[in-house]
C-alpha positions as CSV (number, residue, x, y, z in Angstrom):
1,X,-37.0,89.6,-24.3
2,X,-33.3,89.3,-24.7
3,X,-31.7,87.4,-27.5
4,X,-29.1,84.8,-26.7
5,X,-26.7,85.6,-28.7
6,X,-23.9,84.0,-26.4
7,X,-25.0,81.0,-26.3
8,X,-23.5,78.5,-28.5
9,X,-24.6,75.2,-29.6
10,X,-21.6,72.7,-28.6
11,X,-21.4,69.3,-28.7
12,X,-21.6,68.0,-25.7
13,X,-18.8,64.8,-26.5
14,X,-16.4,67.1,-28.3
15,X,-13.6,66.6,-25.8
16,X,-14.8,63.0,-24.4
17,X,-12.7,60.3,-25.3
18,X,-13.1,56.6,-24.7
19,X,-11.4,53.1,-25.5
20,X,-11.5,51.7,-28.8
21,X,-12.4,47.9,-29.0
22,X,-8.8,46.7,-29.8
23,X,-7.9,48.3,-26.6
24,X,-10.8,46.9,-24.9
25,X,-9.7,43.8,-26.0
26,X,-6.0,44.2,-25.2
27,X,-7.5,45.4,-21.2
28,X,-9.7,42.7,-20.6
29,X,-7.4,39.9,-22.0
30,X,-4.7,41.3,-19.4
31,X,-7.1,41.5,-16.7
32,X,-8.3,37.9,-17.2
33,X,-4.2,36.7,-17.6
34,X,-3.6,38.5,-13.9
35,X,-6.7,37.3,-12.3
36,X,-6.9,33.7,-13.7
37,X,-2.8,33.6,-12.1
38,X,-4.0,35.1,-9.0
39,X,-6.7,32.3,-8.5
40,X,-4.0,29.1,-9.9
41,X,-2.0,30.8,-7.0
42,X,-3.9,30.4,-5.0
43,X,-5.2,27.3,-5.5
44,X,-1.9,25.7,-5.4
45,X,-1.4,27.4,-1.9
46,X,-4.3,25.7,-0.6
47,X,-3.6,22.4,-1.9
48,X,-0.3,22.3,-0.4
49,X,-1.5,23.6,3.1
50,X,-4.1,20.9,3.0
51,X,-1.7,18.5,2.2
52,X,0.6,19.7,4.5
53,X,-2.3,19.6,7.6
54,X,-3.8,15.9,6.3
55,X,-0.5,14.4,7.1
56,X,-0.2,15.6,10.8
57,X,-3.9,14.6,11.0
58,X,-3.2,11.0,9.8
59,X,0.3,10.2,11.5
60,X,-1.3,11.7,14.7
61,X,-4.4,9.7,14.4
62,X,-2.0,6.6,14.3
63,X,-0.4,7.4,17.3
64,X,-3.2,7.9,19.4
65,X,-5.0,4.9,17.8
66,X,-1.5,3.1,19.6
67,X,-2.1,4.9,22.8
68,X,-5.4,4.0,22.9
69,X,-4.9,0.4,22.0
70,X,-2.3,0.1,25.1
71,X,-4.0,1.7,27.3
72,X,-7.2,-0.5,26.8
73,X,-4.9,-3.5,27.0
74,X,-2.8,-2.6,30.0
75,X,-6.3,-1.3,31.8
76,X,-7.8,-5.0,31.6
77,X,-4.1,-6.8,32.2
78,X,-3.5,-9.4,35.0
79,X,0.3,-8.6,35.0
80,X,2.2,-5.8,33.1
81,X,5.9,-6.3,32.6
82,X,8.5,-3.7,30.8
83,X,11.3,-5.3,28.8
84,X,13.1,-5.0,25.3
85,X,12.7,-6.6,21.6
86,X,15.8,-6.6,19.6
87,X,15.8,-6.9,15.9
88,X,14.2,-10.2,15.5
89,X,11.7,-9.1,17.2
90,X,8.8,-11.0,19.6
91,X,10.4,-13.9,19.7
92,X,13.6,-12.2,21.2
93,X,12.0,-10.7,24.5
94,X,13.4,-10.3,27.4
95,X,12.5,-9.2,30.9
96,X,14.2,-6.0,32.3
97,X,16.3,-7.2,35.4
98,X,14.8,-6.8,38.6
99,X,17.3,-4.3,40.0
100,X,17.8,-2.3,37.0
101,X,15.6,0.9,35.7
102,X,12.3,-0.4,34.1
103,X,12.3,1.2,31.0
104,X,12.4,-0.4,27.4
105,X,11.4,-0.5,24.2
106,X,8.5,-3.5,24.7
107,X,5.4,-4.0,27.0
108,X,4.1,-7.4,27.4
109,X,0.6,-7.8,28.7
110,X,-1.3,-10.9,30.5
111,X,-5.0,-11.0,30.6
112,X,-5.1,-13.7,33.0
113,X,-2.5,-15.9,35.2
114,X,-1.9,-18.3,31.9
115,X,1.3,-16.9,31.5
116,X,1.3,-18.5,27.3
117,X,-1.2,-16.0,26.2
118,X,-0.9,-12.7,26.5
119,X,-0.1,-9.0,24.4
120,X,3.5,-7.8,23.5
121,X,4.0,-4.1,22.3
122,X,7.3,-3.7,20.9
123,X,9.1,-1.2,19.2
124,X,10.7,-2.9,15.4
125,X,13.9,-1.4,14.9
126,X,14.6,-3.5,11.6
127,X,14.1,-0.9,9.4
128,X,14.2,2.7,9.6
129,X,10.8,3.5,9.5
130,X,10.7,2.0,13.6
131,X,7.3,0.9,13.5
132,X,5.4,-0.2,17.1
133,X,3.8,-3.5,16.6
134,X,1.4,-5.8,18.7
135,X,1.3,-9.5,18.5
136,X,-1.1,-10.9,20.3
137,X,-0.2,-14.8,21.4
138,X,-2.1,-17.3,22.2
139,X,-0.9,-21.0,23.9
140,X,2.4,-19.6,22.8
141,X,1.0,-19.4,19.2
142,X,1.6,-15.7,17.6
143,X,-2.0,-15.3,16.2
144,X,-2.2,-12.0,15.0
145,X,0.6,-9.1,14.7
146,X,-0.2,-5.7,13.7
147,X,1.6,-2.5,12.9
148,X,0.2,0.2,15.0
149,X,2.4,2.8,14.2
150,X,6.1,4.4,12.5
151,X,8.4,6.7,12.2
152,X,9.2,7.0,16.2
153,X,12.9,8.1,17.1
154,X,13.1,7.4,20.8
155,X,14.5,3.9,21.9
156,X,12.7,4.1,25.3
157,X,8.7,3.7,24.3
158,X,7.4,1.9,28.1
159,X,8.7,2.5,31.9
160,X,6.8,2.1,34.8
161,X,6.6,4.4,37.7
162,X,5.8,4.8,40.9
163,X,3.2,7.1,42.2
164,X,5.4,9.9,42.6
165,X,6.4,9.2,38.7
166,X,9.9,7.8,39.6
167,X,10.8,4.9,37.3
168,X,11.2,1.9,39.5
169,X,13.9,-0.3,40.0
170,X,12.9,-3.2,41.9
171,X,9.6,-4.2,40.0
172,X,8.5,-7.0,42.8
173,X,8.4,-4.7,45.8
174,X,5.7,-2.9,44.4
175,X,3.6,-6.2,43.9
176,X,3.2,-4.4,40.1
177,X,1.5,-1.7,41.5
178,X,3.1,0.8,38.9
179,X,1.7,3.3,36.2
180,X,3.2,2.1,32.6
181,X,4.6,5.0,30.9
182,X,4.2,5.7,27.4
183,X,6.3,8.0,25.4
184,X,6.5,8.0,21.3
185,X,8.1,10.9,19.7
186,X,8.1,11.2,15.7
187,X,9.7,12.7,13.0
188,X,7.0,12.7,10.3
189,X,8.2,13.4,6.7
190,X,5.5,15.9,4.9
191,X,4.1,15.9,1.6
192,X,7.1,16.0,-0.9
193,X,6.2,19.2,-2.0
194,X,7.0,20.6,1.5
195,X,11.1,21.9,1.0
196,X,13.6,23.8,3.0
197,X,15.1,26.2,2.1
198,X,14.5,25.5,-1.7
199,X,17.4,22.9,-1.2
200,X,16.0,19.9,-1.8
201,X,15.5,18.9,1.9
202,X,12.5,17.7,2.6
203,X,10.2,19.0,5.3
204,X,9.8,16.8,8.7
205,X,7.2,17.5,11.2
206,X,8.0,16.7,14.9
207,X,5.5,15.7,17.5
208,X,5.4,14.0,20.7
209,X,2.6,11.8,22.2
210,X,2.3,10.6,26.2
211,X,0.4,9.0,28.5
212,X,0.6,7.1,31.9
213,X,-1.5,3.9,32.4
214,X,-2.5,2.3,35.4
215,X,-4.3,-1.1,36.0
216,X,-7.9,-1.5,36.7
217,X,-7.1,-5.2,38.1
218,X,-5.8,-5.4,41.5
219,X,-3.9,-8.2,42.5
C-alpha cells in the first residue's frame, strides 16, 4: 500500500472570505434606503395618474349626464325651439329669428301646447366657469334650476338641422321637423399637481361631447 505522503491536510476556508456584520449592516440598510424610495416613487406615480384619470371620468360623466338629460327632454317635447340666454340668464330668452341660422347657446322645451310650462337649457356665461343650466318652469313660475354642467368654451351649445344635417334657416317650413344638435366642448383643468413644463402652468384636459336629437312626438 502506498503512503500518502502528498497529501496535505488544508483547511478548507483558508482563502474564503465573507462580510463582517458592520458591513452587513451598512448593505442592507442601503438596500432597504433604495428599495423603500423605489416603492414611495412609485406610489406617488400612481396617485397622480389616478388623479389625473378620476378627473376626466367625473367631468365626462357630467357631460353625458347633460346629454342625457336633453335628449330625454327633447325626445318627449311637444315643440323644440333654439334661441339664446344672455347674462341674466332665463329670464332674458329670446327666440332665434325665423330667417336667420338656428343656432344658439339655449334650448327651450314644451311638453305640451301650454306654452307657460316648459324646459329651458341654457348656457350661463356669468362667470367663467360657463356652466349649462336647466330650469324647469311651471305656469311661468321657475320651479327648479339645476347646474348640469361647466367649464364649456363654445358659445354655440344647440342648432337644429335638417335631415341632411344642414342647420336650418326658416324654422316654420319644416313644421319643427328638425334634429336638435348638441355640441359642448371643455377645457377641464386637472388635478393641481398636473404642470407643464415645470412652469407653473397648470394642466387642461380637452374633450368634446355630441349628439343629434330628434323628437318622438309628431305634430
Amino acid at each position: 500500500m502506498k503512503s500518502l505522503k502528498n497529501i496535505r491536510n488544508r483547511s478548507r476556508w483558508k482563502n474564503v472570505r465573507g462580510f463582517t456584520l458592520a458591513e452587513m449592516v451598512i448593505t442592507v440598510g442601503v438596500f432597504l434606503f433604495v428599495f423603500t424610495g423605489v416603492m414611495v416613487s412609485i406610489q406617488i406615480f400612481g396617485l397622480r395618474i389616478y388623479s389625473l384619470a378620476a378627473t376626466k371620468l367625473v367631468a365626462t360623466a357630467g357631460g353625458r349626464h347633460a346629454l342625457d338629460q336633453i335628449r330625454d327632454e327633447v325626445q318627449e317635447a311637444k315643440t323644440v325651439y333654439v334661441g339664446n340666454c344672455s347674462i341674466y340668464g332665463p329670464s332674458s330668452f329670446t327666440l332665434i329669428g325665423l330667417t336667420n341660422a338656428q343656432a344658439g347657446n339655449a334650448l327651450i322645451v314644451y311638453p305640451t301646447t301650454n306654452t307657460t310650462s316648459y324646459t329651458l337649457f341654457y348656457l350661463d356665461t356669468s362667470t367663467a366657469t360657463n356652466y349649462l343650466k336647466q330650469c324647469n318652469v311651471t305656469n311661468g313660475v321657475a320651479v327648479l334650476t339645476n347646474t348640469l354642467t361647466g367649464y364649456i368654451t363654445n358659445q354655440i351649445v344647440f342648432d337644429a338641422e335638417d335631415y341632411q344635417g344642414n342647420i336650418a334657416t326658416n324654422y316654420q317650413s319644416l313644421d319643427n321637423r328638425l334634429v336638435i344638435r348638441v355640441i359642448m366642448q371643455f377645457s377641464q383643468w386637472e388635478y393641481p399637481i398636473a404642470y407643464v413644463g415645470g412652469v407653473g402652468l397648470n394642466a387642461y384636459d380637452y374633450y368634446q361631447l355630441r349628439t343629434r336629437i330628434y323628437r318622438r312626438v309628431w305634430n
